[in-house]
N, C-alpha and C positions, 0 to 999 in steps of 0.2 A: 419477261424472261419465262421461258417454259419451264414447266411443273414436274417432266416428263424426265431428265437428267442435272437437267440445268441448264443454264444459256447453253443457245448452240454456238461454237466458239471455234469453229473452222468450215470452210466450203471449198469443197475440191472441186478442180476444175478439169478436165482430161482432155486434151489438147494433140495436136497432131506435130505442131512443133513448138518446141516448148521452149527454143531462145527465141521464136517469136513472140509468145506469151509473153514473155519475161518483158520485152520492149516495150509492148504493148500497155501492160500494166504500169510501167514505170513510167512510158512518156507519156500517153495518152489518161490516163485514170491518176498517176502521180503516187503508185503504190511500191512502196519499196524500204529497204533494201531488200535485195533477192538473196536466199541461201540456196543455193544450187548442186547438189549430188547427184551427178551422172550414171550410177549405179547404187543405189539404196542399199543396202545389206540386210533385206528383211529374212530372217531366220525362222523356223518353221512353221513356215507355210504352207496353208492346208484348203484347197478349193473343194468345195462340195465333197470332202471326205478325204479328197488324194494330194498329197503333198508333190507339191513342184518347186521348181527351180526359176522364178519371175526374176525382172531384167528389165525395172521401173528406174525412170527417172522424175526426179520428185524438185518443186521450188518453191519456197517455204516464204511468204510475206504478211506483215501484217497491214491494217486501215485501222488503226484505234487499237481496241480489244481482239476484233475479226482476223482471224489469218484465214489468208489465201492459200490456197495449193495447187500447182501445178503440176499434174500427173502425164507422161510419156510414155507406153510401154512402147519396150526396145526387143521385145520376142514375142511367141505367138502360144506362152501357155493360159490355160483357161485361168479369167480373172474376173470382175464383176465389170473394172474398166476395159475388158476387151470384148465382156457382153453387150457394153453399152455403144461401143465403138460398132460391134456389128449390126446394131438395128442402125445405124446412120447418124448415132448422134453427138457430140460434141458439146463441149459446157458442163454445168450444174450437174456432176455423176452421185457426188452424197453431202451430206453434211453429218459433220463430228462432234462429238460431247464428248468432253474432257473428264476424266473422273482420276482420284487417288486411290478408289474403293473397286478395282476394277472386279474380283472378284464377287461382292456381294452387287453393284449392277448389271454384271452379266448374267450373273442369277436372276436380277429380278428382269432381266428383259427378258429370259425364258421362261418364264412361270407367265410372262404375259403372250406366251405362243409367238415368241420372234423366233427365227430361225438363224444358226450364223451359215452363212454360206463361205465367209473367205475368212481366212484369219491369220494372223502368224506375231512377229515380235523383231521389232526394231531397238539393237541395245538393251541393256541391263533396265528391266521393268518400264518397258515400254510395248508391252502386247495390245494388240488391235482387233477389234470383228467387226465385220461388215456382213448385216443382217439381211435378209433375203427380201424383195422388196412385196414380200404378202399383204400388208397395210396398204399399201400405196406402189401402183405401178410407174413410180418415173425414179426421183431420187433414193436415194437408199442413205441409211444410217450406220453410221459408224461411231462406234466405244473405242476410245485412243486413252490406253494408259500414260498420264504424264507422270510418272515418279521419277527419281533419278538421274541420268544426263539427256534425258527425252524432254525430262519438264524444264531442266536448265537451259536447255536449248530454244525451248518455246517461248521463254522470260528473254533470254536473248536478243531473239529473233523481233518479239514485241517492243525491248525495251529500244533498239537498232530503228524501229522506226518512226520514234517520237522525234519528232524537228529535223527527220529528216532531208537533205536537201539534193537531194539527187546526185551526189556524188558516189562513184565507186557503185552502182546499180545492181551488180551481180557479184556475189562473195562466194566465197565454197562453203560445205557445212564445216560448223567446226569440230574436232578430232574430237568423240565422245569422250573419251582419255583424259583430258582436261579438264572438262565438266564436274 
């Protein structure tokens, strides 16, 4: 387990089409069930200073403890997955650490000279940074707030894929509201 936030506990994946991902994972790798949002509603979002308006589709599965992610961008604003998409690459774009402390670990990833390059907030205390990739030129890291109907959904989505059997492969996300 790393020392560094704590297990790393998701790997996004950025994909060109991302109901083929979805198959892919399901039939071939045997990872599922899929939670699939065609438009994310990630809320103030902020690239390299300037906030925009991104238009990400997102597929949320687990393997054990590990979730998958499936990322799509569906526009053309500056994002770390559309930096990576323009050097030519495809695959492994970050991996995620889960925290409940999100304000005291984003403190301390900046006192160790991380930089946040992307950021914004999915639902009630569920804000995200994706840090600049200065340490390390390929993947990049990401702090995912799980409190509230973000972390319910993540317990959801994990507990959905114990003994899973391949039925029903792709589900929608569920209405935060409920959570």
């Amino acid at each position: 387990m790393s020392n560094f936030l704590g297990p790393i506990r998701q790997l996004g994946y950025v994909v060109d089409d991302i109901e083929a991902g979805m198959k892919h994972w399901s039939d071939v790798m045997g990872v599922g069930p899929w939670y699939y949002n065609p438009r994310v509603p990630i809320e103030d979002y902020i690239y390299d200073g300037k906030s925009y308006e991104p238009h990400n589709s997102v597929a949320l599965a687990n393997s054990g403890e590990m979730q998958v992610e499936l990322i799509q961008i569906r526009n053309d604003v500056p994002s770390l997955y559309r930096d990576f998409m323009n050097k030519g690459l495809r695959g492994l774009q970050h991996v995620a650490f889960w925290t409940t402390q999100y304000d005291a670990d984003l403190a301390m990833m900046l006192a160790k000279d991380f930089t946040v390059k992307m950021s914004g907030c999915v639902g009630e205390n569920g804000r995200f940074a994706y840090f600049a990739q200065e340490q390390h030129p390929g993947t990049c890291i990401e702090l995912s707030e799980v409190l509230g109907p973000k972390g319910k959904m993540f317990d959801l989505i994990r507990t959905a894929s114990f003994d899973w059997d391949g039925a029903d492969p792709v589900r929608p996300f569920p209405d935060f509201s409920t959570l």
